[in-house]
N, C-alpha and C positions, 0 to 999 in steps of 0.2 A: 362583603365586597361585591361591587358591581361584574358584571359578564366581562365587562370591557377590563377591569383592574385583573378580574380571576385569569383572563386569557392572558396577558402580560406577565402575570407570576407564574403560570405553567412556561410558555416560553421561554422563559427567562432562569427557570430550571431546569428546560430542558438543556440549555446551553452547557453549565459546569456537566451535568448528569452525560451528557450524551462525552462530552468530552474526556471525561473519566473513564469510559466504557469504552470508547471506541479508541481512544490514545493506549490502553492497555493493552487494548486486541490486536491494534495495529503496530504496537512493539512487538509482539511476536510472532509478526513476516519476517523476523530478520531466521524464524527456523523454515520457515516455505524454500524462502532465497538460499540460503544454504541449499537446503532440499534440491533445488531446483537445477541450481551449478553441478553439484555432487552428483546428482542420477544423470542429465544429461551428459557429462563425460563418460558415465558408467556404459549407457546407451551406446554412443562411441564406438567404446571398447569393446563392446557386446562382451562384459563382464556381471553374469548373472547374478554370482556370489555378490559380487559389491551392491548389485541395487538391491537385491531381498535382503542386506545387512543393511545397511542406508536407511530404507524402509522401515525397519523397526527399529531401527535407533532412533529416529525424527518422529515417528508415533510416539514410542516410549515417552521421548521428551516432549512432546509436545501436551500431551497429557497430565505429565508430570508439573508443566507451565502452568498450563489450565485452572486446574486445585491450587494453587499458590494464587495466580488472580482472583479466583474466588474469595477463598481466604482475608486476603489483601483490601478486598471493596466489602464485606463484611466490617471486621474488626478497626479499620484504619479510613473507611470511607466519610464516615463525619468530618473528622479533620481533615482528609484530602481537600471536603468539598469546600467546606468551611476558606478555607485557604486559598479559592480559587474566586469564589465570588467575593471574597474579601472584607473588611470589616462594614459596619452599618450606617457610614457618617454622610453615605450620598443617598439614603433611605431610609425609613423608618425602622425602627428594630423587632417590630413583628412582622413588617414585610418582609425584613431577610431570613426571620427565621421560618417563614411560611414558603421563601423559595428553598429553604436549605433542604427542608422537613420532604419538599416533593423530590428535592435532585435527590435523596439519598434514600426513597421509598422508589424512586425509577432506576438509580445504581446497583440495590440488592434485588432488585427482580432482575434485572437483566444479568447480575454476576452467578447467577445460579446453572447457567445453561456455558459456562467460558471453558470449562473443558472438553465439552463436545466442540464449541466452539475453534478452539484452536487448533483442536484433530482436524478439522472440515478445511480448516485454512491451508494446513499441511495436507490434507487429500487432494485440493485440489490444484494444489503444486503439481504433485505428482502426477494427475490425471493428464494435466495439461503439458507436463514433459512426458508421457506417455504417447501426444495425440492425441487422447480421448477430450473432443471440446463439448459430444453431444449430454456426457454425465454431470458436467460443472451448469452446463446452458439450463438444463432440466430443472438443476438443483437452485439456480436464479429463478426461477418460472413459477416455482410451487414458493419459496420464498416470498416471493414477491406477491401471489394471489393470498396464501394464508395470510401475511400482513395486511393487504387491503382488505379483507375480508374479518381480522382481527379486530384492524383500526375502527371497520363501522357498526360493528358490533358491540366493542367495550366501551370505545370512545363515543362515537355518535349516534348511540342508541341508548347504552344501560349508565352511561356518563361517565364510567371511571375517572378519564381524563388523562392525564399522564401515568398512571399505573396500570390503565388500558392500554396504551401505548406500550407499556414497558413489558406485559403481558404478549401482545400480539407480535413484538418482534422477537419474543423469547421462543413462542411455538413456531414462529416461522424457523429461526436456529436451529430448532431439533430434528424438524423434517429434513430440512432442505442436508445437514450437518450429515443427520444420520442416512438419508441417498449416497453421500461423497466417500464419506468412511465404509459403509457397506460395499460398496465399488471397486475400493484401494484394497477391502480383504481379500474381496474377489479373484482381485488381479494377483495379487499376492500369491495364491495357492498356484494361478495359473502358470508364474514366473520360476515356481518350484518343482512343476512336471517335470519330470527326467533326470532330474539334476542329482546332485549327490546329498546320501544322508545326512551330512554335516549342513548343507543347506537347505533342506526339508523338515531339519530339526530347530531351525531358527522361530520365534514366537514373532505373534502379529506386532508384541509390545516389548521392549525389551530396552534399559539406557545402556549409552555405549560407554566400551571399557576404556581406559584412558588413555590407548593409542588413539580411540575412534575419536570420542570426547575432545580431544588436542586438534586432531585433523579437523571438526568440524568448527570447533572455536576459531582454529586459523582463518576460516570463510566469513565465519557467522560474526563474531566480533565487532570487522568493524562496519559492519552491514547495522549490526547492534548498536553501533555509537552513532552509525546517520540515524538510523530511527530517532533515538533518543534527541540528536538534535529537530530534526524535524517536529517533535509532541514537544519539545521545550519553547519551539518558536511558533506555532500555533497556536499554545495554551497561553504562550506571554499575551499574545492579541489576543486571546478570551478576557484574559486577566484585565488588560489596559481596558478594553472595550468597558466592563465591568467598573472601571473607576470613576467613568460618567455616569452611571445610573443605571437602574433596573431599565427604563425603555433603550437605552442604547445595548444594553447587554442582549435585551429579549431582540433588536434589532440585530445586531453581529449572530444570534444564534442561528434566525432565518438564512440570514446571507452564506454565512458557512456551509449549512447547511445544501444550498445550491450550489457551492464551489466545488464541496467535497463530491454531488451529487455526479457534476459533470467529472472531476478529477477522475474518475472508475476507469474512465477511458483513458488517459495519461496512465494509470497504474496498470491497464492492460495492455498498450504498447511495452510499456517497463518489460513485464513479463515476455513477452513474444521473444524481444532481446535475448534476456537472463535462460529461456529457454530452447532457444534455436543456434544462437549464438555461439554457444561454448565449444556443442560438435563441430558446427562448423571451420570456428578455430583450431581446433584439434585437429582435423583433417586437414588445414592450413598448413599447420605448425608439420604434421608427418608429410604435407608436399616439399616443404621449404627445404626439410631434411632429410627426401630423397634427393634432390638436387644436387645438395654439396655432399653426398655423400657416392661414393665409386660403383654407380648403377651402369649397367648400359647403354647406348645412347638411346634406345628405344625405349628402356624403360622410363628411363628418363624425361622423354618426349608423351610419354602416354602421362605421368603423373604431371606434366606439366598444362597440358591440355586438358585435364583433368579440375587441375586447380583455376585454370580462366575461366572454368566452365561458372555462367551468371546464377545456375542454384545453387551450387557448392561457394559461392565466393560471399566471403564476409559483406566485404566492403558494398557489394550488388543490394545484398539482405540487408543492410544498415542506411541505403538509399531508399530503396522501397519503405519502408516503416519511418524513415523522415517525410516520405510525401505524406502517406498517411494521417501522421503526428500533425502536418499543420492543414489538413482538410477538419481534423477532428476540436483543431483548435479554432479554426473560425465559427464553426457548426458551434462550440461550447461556449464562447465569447456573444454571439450573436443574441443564441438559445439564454444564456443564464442573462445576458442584461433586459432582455424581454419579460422574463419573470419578475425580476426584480421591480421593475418600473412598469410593469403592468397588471401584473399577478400580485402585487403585494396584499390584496383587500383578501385574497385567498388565506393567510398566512393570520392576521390581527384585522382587526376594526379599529386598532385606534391608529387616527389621522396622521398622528406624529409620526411614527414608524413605517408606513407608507413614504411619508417623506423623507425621512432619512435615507431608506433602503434605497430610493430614484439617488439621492447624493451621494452615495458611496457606489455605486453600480457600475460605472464606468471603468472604476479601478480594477475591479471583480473579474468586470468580462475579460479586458486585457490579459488581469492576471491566468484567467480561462483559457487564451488565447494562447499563452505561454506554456504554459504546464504540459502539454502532452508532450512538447519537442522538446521540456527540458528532462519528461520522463524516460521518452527513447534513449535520448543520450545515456542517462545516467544507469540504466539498464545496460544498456553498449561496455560501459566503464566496469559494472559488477561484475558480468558475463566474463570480462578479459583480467578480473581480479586482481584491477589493478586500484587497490586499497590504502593505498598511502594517498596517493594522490584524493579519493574519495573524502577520505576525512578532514585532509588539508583546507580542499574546499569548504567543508562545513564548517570544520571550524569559523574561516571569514566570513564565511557568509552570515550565521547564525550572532556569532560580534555585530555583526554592521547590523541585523534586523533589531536586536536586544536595546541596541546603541539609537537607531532609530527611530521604537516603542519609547524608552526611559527619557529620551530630550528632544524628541520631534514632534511629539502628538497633544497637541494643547486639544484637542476635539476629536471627536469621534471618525469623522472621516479618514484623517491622519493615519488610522489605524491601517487603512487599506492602501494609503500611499506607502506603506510600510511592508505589506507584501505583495505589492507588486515591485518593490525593490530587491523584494527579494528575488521574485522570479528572475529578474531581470540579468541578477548578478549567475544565480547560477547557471542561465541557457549560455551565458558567455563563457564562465569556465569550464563548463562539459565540453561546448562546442569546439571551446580552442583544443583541448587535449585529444577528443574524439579523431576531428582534422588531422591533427599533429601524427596520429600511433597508423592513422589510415593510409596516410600518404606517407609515412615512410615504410611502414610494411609493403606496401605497394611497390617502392622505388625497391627495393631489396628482392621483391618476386621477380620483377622484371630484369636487374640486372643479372641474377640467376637464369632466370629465360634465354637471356643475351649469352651469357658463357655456356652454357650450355649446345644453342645453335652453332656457336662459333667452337 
């Protein structure tokens, strides 16, 4: 095969392989998110016992997750992939069994390292509902130098190619994993100073028993079933993209790849919510019901001057981090269609794909554009656990995209008018509900304010 053909089949395996790798690791945020709910109420409470039990029940399992994704891309990753790039009728049948052969020599290098993996992800929950932002930034920094450092060494020097790649982001995982996790022990022991034998005796690793187990399922669940909608409607646009050809698939793998790249920031607003948030409302929820409950009127007066106050108020905190969300979404809109339509010779040499990527770009950025403000929201929505509603929406939403992909996409661009409909649909039902819980929490503070003066 020519340079130009070999580059097109590595891309084009890296599409299903990276998808398979990073859809399974990103299914279990839904134990960080838990994590993250659970310990910041604990914090609250300044209920020590709860977070060093928390703590190693979310290690435990997360570990326990780990070895099962292993596992899983091991024994069952052929046919995952096989299934994802789809039968041979839009390629030749050595060409797909030449991208199968690379997605699934770059799936078990990278499944080797998913239970440090998922511990790291659940540390760095933790770090981050702790305050500690300097341990996670660190553990991005060396991350990020070992991989480029990886990248030009395996890939652009001794030629691996994609099992260079899959190599170089595997030892960046170990370092950067093993900084986070070494951190969260740390902290661990520190959290256990002074405290009681019963809590000193607790292990770093430990699964919870089935009162714990029930409580954390309650959170995690349907945190669980968005995830899973989310890698269901992501991978259907792998999938669709895929049904036009290896260059449209190696094309969708790039562009993803830039979506996902800017999304980090959408899924860090997310986080900021799911972790500030919860106290906050906590301490909402204990002003609301000092008010109606038979305090004095000073006391009264001080908890309520307490709760307008603009650091302790939700509602202040959920404005700030919407200005945010949409500075971050112009900056990623801008940033990712510059790439696309400039950068693309960066990515492949062949002509076509270049062109494509300028034709689908526009949707991209949009969608870029979108995402952070429909992250914050829906962060907002986890934080106040209010989980009926969350799935609700997925559900419609994920119908209408599936609905979209299956009878709207004669061509490959289609695919991206497809999520940006998505985006579109869910900033509108985050935002109505967000609105909705804000302003009547609101009207209900204030008319307690009112009875109270009066």
């Amino acid at each position: 095969l020519s340079s130009s053909s070999q580059s097109v089949i590595q891309l084009a395996a890296l599409g299903p392989a990276t998808m398979l790798c990073d859809s399974t690791m990103y299914l279990t945020t839904f134990i960080s998110m838990a994590t993250t709910n659970k310990l910041a109420r604990a914090f609250a409470r300044n209920d020590v016992d709860d977070q060093v039990s928390t703590l190693s029940h979310v290690m435990g399992l997360s570990l326990s997750v780990g070895i099962l994704i292993t596992l899983l891309i091991n024994f069952a990753g052929e046919n995952i992939l096989a299934a994802i790039i789809g039968p041979a009728s839009t390629a030749s049948v050595e060409t797909t069994k030449q991208v199968l052969s690379a997605a699934l020599d770059y799936s078990r290098i990278r499944s080797i390292v998913s239970p440090l993996a998922v511990m790291g992800l659940t540390s760095q929950a933790v770090l981050l509902c702790s305050q500690d932002t300097k341990t996670p930034g660190l553990a991005v920094l060396v991350a990020s130098l070992v991989n480029i450092i990886g990248d030009y060494i395996l890939v652009a020097k001794m030629n691996w190619g994609i099992r260079g790649a899959a190599w170089a982001t595997s030892m960046a995982s170990i370092l950067a994993n093993g900084i986070l996790v070494r951190k969260v022990w740390q902290k661990m022991q520190r959290w256990k100073d002074n405290q009681s034998q019963k809590v000193q005796d607790i292990p770093f690793l430990s699964l919870p028993n089935r009162a714990a187990f029930i409580s954390l399922i309650q959170l995690a669940g349907p945190i669980f079933f968005v995830l899973i909608g989310k890698i269901m409607g992501y991978s259907s646009m792998t999938i669709t993209a895929g049904s036009f050809g290896i260059a449209p698939l190696a094309c969708h793998n790039v562009l993803m790849r830039v979506f996902f790249f800017f999304a980090t920031c959408g899924d860090a607003l997310s986080h900021s919510a799911q972790t500030f948030l919860p106290g906050l409302l906590y301490r909402k929820k204990l002003h609301e019901e000092a008010i109606s409950t038979s305090l004095t009127t000073t006391a009264r007066n001080k908890d309520i001057e307490s709760t307008n106050d603009d650091s302790t108020n939700p509602r202040t905190f959920l404005k700030r981090l919407l200005f945010f969300s949409v500075g971050a979404g112009v900056f990623n809109s801008l940033a990712g269609r510059y790439i696309a339509n400039s950068a693309g010779g960066t990515f492949t040499t062949d002509s076509s794909l270049v062109a494509l990527m300028s034709r689908a770009s526009p949707f991209m950025g949009l969608a870029n554009f979108i995402h952070p403000i429909t992250m914050t929201l829906e962060g907002s929505i986890i934080a106040g656990r209010d989980a009926g509603y969350l799935v609700a929406t997925y559900v419609f939403s994920l119908v209408l995209l599936l609905s979209q992909l299956r009878y709207r996409c004669s061509e490959f661009v289609a695919v991206y008018h497809a999520l940006l409909l998505f985006q579109i649909v869910r900033i509108i039902q985050f935002g109505l509900r967000v609105w909705k819980r804000t302003s009547v929490s609101q009207k209900k503070l204030i008319e307690g304010t009112e009875a109270c003066a009066a």
